[in-house]
N, CA, C and O of each residue as an XYZ file, in Angstrom:
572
protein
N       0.849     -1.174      0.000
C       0.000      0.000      0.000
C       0.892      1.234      0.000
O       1.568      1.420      1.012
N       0.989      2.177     -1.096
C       1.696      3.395     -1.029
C       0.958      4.326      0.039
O      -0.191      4.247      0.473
N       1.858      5.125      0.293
C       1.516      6.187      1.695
C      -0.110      7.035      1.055
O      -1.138      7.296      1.681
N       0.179      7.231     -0.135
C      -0.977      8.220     -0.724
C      -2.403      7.399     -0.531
O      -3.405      8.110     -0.456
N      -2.598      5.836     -0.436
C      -3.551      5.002     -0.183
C      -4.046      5.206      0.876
O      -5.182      5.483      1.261
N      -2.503      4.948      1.623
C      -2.806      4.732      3.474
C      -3.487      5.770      4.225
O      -4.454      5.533      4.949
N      -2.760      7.431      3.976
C      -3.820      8.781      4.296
C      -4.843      9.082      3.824
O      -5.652      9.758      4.460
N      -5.153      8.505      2.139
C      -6.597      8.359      1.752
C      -7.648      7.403      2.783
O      -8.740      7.791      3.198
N      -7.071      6.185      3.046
C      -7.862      5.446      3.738
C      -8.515      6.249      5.248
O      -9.670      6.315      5.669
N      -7.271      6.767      5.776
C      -7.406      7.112      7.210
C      -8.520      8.323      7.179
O      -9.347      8.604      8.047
N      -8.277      8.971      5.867
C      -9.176     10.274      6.101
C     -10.857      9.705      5.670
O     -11.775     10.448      6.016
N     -11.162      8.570      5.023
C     -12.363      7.971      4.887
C     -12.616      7.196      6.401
O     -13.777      6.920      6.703
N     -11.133      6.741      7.649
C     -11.732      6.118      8.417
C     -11.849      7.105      9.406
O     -12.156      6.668     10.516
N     -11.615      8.886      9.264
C     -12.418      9.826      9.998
C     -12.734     10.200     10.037
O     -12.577     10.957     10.995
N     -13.947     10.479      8.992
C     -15.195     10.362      8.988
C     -16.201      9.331      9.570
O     -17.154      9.581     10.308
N     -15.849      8.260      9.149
C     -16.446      7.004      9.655
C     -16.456      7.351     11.465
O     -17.482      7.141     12.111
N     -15.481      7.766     11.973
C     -15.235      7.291     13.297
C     -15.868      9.003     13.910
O     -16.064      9.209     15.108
N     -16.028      9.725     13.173
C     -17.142     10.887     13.896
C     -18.312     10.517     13.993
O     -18.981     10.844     14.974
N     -18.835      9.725     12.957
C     -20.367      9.360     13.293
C     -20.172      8.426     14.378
O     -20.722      8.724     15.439
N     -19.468      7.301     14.327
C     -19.602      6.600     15.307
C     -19.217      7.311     16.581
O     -19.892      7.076     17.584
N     -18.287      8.088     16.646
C     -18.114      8.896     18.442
C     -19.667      9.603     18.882
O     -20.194      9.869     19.963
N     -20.036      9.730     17.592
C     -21.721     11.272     17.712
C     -22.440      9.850     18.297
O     -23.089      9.864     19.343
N     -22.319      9.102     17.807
C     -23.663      7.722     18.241
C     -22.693      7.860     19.730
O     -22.772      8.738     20.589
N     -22.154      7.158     19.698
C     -21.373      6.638     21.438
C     -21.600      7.933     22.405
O     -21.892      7.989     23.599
N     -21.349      8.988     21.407
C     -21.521     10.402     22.533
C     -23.322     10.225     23.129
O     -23.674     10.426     24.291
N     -23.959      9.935     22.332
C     -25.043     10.123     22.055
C     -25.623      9.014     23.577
O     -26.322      9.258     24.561
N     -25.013      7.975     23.163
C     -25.084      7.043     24.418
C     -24.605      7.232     25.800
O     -25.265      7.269     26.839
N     -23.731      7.309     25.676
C     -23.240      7.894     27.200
C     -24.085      9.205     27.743
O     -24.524      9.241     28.893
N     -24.287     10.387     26.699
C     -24.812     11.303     27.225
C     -26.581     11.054     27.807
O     -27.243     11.558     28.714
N     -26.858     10.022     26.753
C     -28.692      9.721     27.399
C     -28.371      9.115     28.739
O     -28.967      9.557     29.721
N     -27.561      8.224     28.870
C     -27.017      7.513     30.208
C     -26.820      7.681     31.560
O     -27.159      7.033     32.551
N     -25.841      9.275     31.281
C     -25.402      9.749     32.410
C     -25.536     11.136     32.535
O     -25.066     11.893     33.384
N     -26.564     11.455     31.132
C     -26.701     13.502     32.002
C     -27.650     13.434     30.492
O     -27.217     13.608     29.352
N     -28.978     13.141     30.887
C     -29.724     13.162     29.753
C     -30.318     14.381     29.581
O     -30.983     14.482     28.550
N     -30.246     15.741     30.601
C     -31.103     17.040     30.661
C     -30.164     17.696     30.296
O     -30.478     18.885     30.356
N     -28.543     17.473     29.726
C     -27.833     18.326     29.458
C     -28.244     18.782     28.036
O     -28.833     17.975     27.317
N     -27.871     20.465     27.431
C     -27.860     20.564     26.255
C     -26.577     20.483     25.859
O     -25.578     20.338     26.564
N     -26.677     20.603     24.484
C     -24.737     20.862     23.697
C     -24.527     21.944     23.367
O     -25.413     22.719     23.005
N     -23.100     22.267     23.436
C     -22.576     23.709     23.045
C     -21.734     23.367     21.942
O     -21.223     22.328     21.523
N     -21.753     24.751     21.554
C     -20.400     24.434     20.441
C     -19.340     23.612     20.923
O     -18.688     23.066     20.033
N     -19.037     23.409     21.955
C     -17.515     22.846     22.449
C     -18.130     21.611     22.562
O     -17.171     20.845     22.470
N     -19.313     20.801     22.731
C     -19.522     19.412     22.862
C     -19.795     18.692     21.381
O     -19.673     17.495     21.120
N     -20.259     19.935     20.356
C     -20.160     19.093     19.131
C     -18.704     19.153     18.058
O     -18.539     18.444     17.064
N     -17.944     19.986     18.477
C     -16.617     19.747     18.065
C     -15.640     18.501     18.839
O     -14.617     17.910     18.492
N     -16.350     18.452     19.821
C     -15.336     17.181     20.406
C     -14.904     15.932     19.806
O     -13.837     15.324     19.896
N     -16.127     15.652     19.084
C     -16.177     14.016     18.269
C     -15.396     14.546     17.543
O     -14.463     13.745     17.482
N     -15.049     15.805     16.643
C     -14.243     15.836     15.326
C     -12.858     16.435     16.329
O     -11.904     16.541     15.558
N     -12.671     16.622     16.972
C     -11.133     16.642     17.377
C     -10.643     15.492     18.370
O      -9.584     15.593     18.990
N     -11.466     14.426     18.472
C     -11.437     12.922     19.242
C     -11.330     12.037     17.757
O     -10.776     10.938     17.738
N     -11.581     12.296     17.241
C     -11.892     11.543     16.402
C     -10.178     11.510     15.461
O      -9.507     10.578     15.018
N      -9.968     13.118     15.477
C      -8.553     13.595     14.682
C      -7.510     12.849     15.880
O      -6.549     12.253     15.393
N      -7.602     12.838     17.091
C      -7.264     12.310     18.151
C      -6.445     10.231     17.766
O      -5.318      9.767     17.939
N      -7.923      9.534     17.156
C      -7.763      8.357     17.891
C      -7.308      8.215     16.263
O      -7.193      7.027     15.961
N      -7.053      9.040     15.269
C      -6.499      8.411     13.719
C      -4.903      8.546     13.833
O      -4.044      7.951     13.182
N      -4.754      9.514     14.865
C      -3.328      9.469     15.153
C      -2.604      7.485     15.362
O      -1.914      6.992     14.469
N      -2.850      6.952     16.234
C      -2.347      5.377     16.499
C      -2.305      4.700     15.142
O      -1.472      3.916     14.687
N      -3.662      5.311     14.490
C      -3.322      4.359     13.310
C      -2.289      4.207     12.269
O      -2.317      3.501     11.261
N      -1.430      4.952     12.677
C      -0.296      5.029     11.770
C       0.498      4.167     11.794
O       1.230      3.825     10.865
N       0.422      3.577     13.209
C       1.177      2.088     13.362
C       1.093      0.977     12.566
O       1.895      0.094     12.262
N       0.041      1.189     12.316
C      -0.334     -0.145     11.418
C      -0.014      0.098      9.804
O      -0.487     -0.664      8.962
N       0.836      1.232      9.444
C       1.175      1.418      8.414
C       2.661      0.598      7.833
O       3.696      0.883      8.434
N       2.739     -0.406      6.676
C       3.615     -0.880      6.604
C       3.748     -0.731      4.989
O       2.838     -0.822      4.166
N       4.896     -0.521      4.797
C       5.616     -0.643      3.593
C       5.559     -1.599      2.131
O       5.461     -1.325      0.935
N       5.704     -3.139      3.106
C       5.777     -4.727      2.780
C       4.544     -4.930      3.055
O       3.943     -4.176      3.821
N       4.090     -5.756      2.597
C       3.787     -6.870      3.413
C       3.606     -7.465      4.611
O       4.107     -8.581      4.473
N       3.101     -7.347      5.911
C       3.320     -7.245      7.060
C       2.929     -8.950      7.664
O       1.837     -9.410      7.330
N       3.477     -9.450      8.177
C       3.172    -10.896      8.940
C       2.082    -11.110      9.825
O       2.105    -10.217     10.673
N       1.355    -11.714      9.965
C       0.091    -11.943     10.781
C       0.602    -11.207     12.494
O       0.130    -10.392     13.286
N       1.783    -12.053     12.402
C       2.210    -11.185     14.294
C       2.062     -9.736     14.340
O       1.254     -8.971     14.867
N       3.170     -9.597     13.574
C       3.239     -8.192     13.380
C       2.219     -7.373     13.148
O       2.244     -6.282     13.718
N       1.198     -7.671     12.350
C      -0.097     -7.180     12.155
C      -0.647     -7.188     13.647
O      -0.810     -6.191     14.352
N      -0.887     -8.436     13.967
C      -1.669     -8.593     15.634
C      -1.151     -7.791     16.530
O      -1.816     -7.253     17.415
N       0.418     -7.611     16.325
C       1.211     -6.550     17.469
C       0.261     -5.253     17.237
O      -0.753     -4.791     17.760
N       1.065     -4.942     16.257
C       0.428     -3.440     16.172
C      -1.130     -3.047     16.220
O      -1.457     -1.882     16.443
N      -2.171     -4.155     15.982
C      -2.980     -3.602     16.283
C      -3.059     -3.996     17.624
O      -4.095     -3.435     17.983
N      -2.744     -4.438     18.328
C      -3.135     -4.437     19.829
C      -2.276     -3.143     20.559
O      -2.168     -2.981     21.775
N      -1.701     -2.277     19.502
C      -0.782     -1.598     20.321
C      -1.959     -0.310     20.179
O      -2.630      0.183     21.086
N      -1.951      0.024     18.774
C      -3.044      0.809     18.541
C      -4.445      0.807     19.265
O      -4.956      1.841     19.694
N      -5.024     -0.441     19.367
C      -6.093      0.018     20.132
C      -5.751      0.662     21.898
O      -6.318      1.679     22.298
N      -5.001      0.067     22.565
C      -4.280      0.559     23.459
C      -3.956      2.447     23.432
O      -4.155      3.424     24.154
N      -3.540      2.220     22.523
C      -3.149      3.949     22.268
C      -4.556      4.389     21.897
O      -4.941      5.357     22.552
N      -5.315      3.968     21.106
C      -6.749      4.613     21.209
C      -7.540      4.869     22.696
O      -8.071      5.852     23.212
N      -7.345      3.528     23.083
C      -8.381      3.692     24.898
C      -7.693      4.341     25.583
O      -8.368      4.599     26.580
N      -6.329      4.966     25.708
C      -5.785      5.777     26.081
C      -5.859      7.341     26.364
O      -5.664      8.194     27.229
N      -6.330      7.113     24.870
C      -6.483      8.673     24.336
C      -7.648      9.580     24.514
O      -7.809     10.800     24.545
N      -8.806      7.957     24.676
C     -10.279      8.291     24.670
C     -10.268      8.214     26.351
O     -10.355      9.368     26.770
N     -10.206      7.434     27.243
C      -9.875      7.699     28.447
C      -9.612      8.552     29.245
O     -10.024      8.664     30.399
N      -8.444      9.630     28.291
C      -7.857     10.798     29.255
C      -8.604     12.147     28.373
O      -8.531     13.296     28.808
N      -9.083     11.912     27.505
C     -10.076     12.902     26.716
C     -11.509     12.856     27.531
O     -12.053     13.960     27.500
N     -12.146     12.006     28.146
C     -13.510     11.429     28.314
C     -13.191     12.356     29.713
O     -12.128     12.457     30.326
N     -14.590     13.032     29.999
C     -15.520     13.227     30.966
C     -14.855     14.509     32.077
O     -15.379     14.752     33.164
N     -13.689     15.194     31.578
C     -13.240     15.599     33.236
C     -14.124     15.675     33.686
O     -13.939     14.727     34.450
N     -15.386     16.123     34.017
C     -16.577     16.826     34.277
C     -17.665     15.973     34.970
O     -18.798     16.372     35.239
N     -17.077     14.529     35.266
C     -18.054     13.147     35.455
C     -18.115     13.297     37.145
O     -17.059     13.628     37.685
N     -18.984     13.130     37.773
C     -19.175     13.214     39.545
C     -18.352     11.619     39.472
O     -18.135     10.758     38.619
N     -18.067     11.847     40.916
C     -17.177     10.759     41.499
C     -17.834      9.491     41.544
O     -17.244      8.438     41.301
N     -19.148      9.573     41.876
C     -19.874      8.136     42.355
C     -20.544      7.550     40.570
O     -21.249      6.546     40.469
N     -20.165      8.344     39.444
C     -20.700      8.205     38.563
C     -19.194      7.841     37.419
O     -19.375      7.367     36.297
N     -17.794      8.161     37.957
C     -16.539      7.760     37.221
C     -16.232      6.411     37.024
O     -15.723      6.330     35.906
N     -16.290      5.272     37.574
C     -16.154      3.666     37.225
C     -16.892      3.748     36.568
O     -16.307      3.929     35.501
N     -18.568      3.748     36.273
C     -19.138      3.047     35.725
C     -19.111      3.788     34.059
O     -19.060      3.265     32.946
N     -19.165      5.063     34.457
C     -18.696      5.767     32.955
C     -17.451      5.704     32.303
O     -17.408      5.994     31.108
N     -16.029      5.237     33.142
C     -15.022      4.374     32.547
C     -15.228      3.207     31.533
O     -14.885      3.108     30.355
N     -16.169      2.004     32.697
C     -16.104      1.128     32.230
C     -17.488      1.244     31.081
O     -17.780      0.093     30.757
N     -18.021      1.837     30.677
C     -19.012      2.349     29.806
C     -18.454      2.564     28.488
O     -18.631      1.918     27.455
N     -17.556      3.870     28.772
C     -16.516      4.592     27.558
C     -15.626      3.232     26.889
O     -15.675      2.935     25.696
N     -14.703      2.387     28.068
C     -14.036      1.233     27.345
C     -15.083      0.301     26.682
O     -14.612     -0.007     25.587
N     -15.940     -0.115     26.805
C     -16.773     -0.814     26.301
C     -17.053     -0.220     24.669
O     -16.806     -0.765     23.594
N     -17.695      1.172     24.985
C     -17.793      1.785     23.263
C     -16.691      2.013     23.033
O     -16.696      2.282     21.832
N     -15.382      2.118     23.507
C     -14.365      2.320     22.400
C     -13.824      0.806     21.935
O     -13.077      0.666     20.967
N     -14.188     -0.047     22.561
C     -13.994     -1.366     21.891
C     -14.948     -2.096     20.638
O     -14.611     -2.766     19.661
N     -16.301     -1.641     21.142
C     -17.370     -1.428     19.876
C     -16.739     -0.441     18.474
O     -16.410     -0.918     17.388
N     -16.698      0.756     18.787
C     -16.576      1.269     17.917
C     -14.893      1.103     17.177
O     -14.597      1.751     16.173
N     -13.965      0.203     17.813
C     -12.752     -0.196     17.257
C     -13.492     -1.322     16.308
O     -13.506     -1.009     15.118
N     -14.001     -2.360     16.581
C     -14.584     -3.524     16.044
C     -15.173     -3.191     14.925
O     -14.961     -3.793     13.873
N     -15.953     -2.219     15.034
C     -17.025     -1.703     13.884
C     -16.224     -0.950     12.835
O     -16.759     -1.056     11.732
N     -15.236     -0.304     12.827
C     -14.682      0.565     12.395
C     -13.549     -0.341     11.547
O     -13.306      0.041     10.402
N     -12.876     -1.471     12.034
C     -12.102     -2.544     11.543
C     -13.239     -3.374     10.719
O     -12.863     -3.536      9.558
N     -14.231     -3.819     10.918
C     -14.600     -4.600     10.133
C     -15.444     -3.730      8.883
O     -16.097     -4.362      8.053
N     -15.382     -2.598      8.850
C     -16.355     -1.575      7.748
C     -14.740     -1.965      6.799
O     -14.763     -2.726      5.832
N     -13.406     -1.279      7.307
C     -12.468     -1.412      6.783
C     -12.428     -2.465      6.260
O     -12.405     -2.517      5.031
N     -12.405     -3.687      7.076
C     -12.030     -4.971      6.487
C     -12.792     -5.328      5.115
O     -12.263     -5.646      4.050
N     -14.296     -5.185      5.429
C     -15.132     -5.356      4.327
C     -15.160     -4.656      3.059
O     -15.786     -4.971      2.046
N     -14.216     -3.431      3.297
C     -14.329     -2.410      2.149
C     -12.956     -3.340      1.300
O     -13.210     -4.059      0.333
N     -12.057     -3.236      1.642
C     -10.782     -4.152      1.145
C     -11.305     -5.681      0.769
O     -10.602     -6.159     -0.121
N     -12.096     -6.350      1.106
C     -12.874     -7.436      0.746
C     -13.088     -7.171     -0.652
O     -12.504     -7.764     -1.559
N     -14.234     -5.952     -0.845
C     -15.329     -5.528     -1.836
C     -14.112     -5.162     -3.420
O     -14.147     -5.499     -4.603
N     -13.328     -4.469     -2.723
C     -12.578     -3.678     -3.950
C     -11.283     -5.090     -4.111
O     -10.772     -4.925     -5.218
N     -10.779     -6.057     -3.569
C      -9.897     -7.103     -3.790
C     -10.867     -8.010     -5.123
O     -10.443     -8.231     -6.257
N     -12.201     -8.406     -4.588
C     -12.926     -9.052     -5.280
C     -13.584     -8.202     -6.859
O     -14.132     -8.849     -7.751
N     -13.453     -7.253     -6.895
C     -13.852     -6.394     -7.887
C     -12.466     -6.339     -8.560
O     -12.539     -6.196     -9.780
N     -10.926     -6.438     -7.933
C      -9.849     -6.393     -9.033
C     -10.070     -7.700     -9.606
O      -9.827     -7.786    -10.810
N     -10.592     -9.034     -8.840
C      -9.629    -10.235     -9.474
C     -11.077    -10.616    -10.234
O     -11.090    -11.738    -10.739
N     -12.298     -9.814    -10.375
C     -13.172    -10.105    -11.491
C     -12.780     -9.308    -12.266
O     -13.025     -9.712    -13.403
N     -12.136     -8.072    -12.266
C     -11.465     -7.268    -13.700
C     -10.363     -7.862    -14.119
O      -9.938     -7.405    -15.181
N      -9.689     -8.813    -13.603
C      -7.924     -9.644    -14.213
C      -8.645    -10.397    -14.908
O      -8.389    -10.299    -16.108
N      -9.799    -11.427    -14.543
C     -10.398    -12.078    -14.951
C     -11.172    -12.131    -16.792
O     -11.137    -12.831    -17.804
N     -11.910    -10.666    -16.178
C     -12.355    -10.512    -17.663
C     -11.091    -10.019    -18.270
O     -11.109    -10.699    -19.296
N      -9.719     -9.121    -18.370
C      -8.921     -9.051    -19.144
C      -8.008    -10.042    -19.466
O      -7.029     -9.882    -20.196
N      -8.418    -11.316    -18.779
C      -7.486    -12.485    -19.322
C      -8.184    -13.343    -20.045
O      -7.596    -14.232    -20.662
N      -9.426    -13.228    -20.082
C     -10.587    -14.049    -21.040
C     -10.278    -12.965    -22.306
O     -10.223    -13.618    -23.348
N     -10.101    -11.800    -22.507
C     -10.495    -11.094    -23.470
C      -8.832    -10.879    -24.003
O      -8.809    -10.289    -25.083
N      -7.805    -11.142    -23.607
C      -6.302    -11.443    -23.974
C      -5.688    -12.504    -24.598
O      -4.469    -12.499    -24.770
């Protein structure tokens, strides 16, 4: 994958990952402060969380060919650096008797929305692999 692929991809997977933070925001906020309204500063958050968690993904950027380990490394490193990021970004603002459970809330959707976000990817690379090797196909019937 040339680099020009890899930042094309990332900037289609942030977009993807604002809607999904607006849904997760969306959840946590009915959850744990459903009479709040939003300000400008709560609907920019998903798009600078979002610019936030595309940062890790760079790890997973490889040159070659990358080996199943190596693949598994880095993404376990990346999601790590994502719950990290979303963790120390999430909630200053959360009451004390209400911080575990909105921790363990937030890790939960950032593991959803890692899953969801990998397999949209995965499936898109599925769709366009299977669409080259039916175009080799017809140019080797027609060669």
């Amino acid at each position: 994958m040339t680099i020009k692929d890899f930042i094309r991809s990332r900037l289609q997977l942030y977009f993807f990952l604002v809607t999904l933070i607006l849904t997760a925001d969306f959840i946590i906020g009915s959850m744990f402060d459903p009479n709040r309204q939003l300000s400008n500063i709560d609907l920019t958050g998903p798009l600078i969380l979002a610019g936030l968690c595309i940062i890790p993904t760079f790890v997973t950027y490889f040159k070659d060919e990358p080996t199943s380990r190596q693949l598994i490394i880095r993404r376990v490193i990346q999601f790590a650096l994502i719950e990290a990021i979303v963790q120390l970004a999430a909630a200053p603002g959360v009451s004390i008797e209400n911080k575990v459970q909105f921790r363990i809330t937030t890790a939960l959707l950032v593991l959803v929305i890692y899953l969801l976000a990998f397999a949209v990817i995965s499936f898109r690379s599925f769709m366009e692999s299977k669409q080259l090797t039916k175009l080799l196909k017809e140019y080797q019937e027609n060669a």
